[in-house]
C-alpha positions as CSV (number, residue, x, y, z in Angstrom):
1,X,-28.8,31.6,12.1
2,X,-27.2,30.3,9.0
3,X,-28.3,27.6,6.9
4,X,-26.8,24.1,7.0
5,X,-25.8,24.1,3.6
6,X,-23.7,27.3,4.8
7,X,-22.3,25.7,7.3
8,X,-22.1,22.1,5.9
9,X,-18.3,22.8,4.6
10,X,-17.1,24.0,7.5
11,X,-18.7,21.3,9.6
12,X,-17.0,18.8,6.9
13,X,-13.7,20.3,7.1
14,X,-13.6,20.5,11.1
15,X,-14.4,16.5,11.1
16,X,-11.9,15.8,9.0
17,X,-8.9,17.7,10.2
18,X,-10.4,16.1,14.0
19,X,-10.2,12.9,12.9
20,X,-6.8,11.1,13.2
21,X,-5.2,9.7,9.9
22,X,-5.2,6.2,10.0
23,X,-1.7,4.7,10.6
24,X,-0.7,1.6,7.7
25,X,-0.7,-1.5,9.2
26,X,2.5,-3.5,8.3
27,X,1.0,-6.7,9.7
28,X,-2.0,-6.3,7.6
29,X,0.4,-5.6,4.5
30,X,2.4,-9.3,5.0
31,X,-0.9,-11.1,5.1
32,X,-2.3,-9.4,1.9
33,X,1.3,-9.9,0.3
34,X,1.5,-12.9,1.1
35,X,-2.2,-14.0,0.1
36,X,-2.1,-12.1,-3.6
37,X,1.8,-11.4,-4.0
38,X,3.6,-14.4,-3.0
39,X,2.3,-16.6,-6.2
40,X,5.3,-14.7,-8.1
41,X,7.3,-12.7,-5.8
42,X,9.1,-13.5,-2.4
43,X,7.6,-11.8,-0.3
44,X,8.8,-13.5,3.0
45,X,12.1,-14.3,4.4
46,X,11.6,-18.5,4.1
47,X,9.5,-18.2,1.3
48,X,11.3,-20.7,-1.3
49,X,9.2,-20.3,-4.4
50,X,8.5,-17.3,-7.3
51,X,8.8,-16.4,-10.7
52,X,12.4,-15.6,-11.7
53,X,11.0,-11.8,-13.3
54,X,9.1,-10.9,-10.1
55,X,11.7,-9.0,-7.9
56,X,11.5,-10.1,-4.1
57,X,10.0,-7.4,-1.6
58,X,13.3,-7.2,-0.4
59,X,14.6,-6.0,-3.6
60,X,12.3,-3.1,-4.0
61,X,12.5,-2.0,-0.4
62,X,16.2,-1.8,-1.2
63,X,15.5,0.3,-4.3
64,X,12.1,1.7,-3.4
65,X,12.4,5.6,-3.6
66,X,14.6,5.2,-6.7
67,X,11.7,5.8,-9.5
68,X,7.5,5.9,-8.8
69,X,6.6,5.7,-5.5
70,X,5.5,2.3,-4.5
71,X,2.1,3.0,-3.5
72,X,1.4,5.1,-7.0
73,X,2.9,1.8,-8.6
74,X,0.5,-0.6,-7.5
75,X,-2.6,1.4,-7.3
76,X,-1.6,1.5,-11.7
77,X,-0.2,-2.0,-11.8
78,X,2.4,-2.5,-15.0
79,X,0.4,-4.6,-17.6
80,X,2.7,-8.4,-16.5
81,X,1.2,-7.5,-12.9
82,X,-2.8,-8.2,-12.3
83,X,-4.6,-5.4,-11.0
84,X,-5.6,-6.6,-7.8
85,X,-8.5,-3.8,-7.5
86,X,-6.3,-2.7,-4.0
87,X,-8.0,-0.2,-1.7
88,X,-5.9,2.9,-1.0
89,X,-5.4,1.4,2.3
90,X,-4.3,-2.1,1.3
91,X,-1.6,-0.2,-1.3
92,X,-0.5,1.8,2.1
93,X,-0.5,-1.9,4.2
94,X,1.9,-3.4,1.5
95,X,3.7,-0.2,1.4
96,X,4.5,-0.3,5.0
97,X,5.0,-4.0,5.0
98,X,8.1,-3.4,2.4
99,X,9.6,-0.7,4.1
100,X,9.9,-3.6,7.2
101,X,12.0,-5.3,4.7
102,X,14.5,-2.2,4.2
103,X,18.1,-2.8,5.1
């Protein structure tokens, strides 16, 4: 019988190729954008207030795809944006909020 730190890989690797990848939750993105991101961008169709440098989320859904990848861009936040200390799936929340926004 083999040893379970022989088999411990393979048990690993079953679980996770069993385990469904979680789906981003665009719902979950708007309230997080709109709790940390709406001080300086628009982040919301209605939303009537931000700081004239911040593009609106409508913006970069329009040009997201164009340079780094949005979720690569705010897990290494450009030094006028706070880092926010965003989990992987909060990044992929926003990510899929924005894309909502697309035209």
């Amino acid at each position: 019988m083999p040893s379970l730190r022989a088999t411990f890989p393979l048990l690993l690797a079953t679980a996770l190729a069993a385990s469904p990848a979680l789906a981003a939750d665009a719902a979950n993105g708007e309230r997080i954008a709109k709790r940390w991101c709406a001080e300086c961008h628009v982040v919301a169709p209605g939303q009537t207030s931000a700081k004239a440098d911040a593009p609106p989320f409508a913006t970069i859904a329009a040009r997201n795809g164009t340079s780094v990848p949005l979720d690569k861009f705010l897990l290494n936040p450009h030094p006028k944006m706070p880092d926010m200390q965003l989990s992987r799936g909060e990044v992929a929340d926003i990510v899929a909020y924005i894309a909502t926004l697309k035209k």
